[in-house]
Biopython code that builds the backbone (N, CA, C, O; Angstrom):
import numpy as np
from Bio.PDB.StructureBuilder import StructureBuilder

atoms = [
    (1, "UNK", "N", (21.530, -21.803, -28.674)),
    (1, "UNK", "CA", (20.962, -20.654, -28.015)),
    (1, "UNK", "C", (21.048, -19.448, -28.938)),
    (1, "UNK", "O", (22.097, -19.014, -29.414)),
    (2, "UNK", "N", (19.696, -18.901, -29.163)),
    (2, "UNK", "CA", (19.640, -17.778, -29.845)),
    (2, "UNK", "C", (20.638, -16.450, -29.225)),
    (2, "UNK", "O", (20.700, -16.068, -28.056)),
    (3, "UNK", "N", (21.161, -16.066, -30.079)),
    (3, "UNK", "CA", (21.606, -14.376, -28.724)),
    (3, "UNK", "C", (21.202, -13.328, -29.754)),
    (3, "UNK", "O", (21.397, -13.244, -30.967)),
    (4, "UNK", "N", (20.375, -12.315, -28.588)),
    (4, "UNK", "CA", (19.973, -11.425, -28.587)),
    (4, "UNK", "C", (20.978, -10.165, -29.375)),
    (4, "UNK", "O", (20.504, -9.247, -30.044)),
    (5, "UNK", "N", (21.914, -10.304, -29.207)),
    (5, "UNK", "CA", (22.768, -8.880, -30.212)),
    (5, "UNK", "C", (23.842, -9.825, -30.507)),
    (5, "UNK", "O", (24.489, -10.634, -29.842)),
    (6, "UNK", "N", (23.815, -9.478, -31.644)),
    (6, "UNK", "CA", (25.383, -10.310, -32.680)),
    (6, "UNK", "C", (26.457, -9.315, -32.331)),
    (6, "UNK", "O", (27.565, -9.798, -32.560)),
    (7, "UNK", "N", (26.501, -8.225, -31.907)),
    (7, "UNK", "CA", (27.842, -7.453, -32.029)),
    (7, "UNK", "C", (27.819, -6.424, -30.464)),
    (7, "UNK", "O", (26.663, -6.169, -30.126)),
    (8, "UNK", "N", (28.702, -5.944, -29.698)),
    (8, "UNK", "CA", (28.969, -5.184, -28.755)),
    (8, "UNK", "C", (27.645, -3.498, -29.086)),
    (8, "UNK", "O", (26.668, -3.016, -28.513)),
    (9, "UNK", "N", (28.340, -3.247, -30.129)),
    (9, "UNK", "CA", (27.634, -1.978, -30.173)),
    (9, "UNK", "C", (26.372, -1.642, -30.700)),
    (9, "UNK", "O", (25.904, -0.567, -31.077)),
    (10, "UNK", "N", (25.815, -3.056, -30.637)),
    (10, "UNK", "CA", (24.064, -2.693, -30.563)),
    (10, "UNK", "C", (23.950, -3.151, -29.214)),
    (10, "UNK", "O", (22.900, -2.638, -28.826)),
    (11, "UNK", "N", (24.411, -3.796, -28.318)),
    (11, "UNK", "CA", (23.881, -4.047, -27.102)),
    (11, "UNK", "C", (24.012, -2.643, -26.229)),
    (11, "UNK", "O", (23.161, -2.361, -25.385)),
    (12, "UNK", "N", (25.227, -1.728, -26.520)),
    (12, "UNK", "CA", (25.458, -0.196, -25.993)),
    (12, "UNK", "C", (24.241, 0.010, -26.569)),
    (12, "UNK", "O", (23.301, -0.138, -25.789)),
    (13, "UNK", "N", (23.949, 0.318, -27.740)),
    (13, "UNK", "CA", (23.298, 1.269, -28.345)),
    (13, "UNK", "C", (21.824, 1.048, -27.474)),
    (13, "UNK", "O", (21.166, 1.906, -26.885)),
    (14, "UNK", "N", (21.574, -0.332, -27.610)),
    (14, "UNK", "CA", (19.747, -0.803, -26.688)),
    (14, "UNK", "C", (19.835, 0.184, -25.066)),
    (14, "UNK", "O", (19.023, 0.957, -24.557)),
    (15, "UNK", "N", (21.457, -0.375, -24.540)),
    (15, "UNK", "CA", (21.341, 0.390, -23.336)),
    (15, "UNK", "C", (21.075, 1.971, -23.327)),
    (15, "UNK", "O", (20.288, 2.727, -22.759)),
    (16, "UNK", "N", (22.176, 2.093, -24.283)),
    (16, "UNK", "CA", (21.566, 3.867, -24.084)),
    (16, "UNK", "C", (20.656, 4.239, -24.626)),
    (16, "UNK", "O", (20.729, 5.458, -24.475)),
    (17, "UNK", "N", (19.355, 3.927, -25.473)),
    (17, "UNK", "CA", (18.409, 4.446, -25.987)),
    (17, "UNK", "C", (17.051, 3.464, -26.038)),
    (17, "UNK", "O", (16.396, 3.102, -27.015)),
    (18, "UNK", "N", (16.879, 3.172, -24.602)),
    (18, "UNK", "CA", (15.936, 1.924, -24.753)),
    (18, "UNK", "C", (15.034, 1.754, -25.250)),
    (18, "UNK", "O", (14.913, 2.856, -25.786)),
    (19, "UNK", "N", (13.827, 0.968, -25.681)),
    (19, "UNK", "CA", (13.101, 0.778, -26.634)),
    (19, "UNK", "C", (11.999, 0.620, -25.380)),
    (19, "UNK", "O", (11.742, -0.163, -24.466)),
    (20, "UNK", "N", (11.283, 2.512, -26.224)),
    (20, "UNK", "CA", (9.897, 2.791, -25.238)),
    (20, "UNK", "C", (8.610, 2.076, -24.864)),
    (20, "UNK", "O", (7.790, 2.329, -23.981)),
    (21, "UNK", "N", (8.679, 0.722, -26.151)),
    (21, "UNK", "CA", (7.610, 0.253, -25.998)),
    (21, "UNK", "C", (7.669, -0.854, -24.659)),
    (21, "UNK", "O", (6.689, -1.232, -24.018)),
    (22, "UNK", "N", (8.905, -1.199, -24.463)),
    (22, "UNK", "CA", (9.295, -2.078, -23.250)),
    (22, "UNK", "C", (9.371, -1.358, -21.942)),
    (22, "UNK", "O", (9.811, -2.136, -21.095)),
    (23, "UNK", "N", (9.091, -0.071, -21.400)),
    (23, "UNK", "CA", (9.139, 0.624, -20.385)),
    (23, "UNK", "C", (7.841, 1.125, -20.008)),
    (23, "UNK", "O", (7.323, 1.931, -20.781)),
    (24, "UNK", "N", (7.206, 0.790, -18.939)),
    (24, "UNK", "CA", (6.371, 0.499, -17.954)),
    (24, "UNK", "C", (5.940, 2.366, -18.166)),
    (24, "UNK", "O", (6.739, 2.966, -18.885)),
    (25, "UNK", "N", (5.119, 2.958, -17.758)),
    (25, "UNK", "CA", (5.296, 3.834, -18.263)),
    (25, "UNK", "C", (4.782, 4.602, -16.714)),
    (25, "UNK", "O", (5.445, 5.566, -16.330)),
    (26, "UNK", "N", (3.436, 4.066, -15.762)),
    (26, "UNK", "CA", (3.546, 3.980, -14.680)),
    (26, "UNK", "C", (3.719, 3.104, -13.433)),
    (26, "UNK", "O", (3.560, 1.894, -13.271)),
    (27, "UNK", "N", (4.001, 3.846, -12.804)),
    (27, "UNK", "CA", (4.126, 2.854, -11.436)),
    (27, "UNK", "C", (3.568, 2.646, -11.001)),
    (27, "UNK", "O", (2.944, 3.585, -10.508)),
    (28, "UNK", "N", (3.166, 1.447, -10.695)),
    (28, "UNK", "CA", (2.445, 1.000, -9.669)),
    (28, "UNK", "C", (2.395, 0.380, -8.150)),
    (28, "UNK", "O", (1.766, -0.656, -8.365)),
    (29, "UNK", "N", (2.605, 0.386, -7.108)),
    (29, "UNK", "CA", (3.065, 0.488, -5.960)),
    (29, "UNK", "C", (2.696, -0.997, -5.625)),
    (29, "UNK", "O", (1.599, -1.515, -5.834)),
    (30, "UNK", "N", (3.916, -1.662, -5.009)),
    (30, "UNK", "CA", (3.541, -3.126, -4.590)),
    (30, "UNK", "C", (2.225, -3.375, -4.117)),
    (30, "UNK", "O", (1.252, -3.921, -4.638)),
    (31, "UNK", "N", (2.367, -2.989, -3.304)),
    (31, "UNK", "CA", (0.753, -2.947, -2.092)),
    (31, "UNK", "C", (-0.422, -3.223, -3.188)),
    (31, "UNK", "O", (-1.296, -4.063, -2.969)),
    (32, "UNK", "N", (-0.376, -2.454, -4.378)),
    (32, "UNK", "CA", (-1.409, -2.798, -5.236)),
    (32, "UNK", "C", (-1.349, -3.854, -6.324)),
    (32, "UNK", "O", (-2.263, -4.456, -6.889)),
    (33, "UNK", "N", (0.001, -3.922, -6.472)),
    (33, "UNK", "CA", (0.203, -4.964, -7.589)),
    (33, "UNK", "C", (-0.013, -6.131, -7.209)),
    (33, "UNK", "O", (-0.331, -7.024, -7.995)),
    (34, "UNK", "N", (0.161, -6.342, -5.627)),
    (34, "UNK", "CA", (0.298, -7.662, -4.678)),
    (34, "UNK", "C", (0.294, -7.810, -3.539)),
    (34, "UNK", "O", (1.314, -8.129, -2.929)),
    (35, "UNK", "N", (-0.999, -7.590, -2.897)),
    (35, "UNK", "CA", (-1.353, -6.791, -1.687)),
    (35, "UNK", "C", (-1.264, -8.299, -0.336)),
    (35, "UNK", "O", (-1.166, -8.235, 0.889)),
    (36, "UNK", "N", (-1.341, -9.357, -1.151)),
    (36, "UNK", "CA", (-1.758, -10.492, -0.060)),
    (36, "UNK", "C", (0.027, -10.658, 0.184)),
    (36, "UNK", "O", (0.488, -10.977, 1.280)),
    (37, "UNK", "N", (0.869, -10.387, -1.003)),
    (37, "UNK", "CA", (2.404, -11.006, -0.157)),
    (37, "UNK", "C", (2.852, -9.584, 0.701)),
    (37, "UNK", "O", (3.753, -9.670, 1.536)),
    (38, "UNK", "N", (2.474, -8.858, 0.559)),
    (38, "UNK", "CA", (2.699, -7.528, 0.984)),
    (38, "UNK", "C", (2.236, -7.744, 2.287)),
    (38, "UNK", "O", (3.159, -7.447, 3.045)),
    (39, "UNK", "N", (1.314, -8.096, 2.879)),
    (39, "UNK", "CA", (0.753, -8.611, 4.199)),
    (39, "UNK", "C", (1.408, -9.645, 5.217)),
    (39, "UNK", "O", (1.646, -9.644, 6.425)),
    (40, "UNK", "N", (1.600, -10.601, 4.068)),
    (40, "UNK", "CA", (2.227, -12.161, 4.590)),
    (40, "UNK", "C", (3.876, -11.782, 4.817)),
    (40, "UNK", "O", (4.656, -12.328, 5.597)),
    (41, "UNK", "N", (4.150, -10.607, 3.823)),
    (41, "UNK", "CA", (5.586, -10.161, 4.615)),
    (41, "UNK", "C", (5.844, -9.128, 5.862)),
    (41, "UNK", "O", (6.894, -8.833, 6.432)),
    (42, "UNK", "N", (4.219, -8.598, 6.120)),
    (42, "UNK", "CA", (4.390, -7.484, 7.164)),
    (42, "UNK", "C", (4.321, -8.659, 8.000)),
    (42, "UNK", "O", (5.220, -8.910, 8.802)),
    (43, "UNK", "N", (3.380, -9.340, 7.868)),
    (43, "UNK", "CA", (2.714, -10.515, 9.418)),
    (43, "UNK", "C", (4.382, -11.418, 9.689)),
    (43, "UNK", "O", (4.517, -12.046, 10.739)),
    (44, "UNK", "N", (4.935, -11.402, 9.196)),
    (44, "UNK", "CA", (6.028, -12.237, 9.262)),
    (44, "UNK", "C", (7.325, -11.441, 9.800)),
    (44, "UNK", "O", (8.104, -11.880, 10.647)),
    (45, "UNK", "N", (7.391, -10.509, 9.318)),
    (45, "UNK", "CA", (8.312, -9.298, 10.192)),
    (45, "UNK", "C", (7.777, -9.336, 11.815)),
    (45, "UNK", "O", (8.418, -9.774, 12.770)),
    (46, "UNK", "N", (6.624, -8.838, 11.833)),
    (46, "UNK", "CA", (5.803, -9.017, 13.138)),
    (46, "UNK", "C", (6.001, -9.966, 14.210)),
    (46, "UNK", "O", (6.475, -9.744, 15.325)),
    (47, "UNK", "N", (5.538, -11.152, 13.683)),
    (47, "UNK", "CA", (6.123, -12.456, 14.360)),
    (47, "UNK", "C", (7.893, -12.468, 14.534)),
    (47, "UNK", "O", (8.516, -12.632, 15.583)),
    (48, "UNK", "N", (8.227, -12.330, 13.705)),
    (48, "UNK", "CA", (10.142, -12.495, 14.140)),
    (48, "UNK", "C", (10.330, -11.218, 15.031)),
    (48, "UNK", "O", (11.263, -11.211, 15.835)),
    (49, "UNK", "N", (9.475, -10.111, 14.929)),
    (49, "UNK", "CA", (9.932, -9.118, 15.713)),
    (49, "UNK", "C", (9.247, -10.111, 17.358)),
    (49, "UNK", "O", (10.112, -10.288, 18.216)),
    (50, "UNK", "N", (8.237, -10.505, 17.588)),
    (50, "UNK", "CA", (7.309, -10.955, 18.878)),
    (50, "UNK", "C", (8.299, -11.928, 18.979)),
    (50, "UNK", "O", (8.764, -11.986, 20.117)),
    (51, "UNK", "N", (8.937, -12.962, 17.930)),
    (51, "UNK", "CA", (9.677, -14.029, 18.624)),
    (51, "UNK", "C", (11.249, -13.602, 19.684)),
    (51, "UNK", "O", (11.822, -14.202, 20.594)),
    (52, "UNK", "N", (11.483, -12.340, 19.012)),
    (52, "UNK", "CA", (12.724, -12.098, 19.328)),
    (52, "UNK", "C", (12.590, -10.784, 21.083)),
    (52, "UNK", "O", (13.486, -10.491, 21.875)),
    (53, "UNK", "N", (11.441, -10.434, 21.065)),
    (53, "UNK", "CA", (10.713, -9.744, 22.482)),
    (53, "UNK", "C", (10.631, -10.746, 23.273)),
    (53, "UNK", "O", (11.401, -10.738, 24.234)),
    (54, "UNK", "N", (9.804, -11.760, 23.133)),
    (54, "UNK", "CA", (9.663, -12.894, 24.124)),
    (54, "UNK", "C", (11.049, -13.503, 24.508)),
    (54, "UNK", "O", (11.239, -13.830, 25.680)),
    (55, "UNK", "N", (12.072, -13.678, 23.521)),
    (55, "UNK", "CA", (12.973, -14.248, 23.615)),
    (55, "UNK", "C", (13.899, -13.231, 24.901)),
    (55, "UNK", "O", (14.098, -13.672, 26.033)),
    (56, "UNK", "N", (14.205, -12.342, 24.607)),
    (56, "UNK", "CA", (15.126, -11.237, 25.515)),
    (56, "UNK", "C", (14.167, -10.551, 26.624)),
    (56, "UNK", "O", (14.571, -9.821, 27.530)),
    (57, "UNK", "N", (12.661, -10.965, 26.356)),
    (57, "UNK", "CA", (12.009, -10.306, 28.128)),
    (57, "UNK", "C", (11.641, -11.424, 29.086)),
    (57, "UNK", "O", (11.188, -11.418, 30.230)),
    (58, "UNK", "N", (12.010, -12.456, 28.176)),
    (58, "UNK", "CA", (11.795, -13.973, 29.221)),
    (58, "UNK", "C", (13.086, -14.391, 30.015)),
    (58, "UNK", "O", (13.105, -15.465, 30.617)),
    (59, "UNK", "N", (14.086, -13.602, 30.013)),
    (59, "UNK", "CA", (15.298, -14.203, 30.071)),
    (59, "UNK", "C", (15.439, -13.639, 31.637)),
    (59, "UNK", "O", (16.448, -13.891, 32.296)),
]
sb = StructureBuilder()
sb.init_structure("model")
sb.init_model(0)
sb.init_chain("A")
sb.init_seg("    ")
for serial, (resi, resn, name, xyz) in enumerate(atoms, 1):
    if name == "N":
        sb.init_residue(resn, " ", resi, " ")
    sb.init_atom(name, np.array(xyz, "f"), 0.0, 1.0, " ", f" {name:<3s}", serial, name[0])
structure = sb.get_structure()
């Protein structure tokens, strides 16, 4: 296995001064990056919320 830093104080050094070309520069908001799991996790909240209503107004 290759490793990434041979010594402690280049792995500090990467942390504290990270390398700009690896940082995202904007954000982009789930909903847009991935709008269909973003759905399939609202619809699914939804349902466990309806399973758990039926469950305690049927009783």
């Amino acid at each position: 296995m290759d490793a990434r830093f041979s010594i402690l104080s280049e792995f500090t050094y990467a942390l504290n001064n990270p390398d700009s070309s690896l940082v995202q520069q904007t954000y982009v908001p789930l909903i847009e990056r991935n709008p269909i799991k973003v759905w399939q996790a609202i619809s699914l909240l939804l349902f466990v919320i309806n399973l758990f209503l039926f469950y305690f107004l049927s009783r």
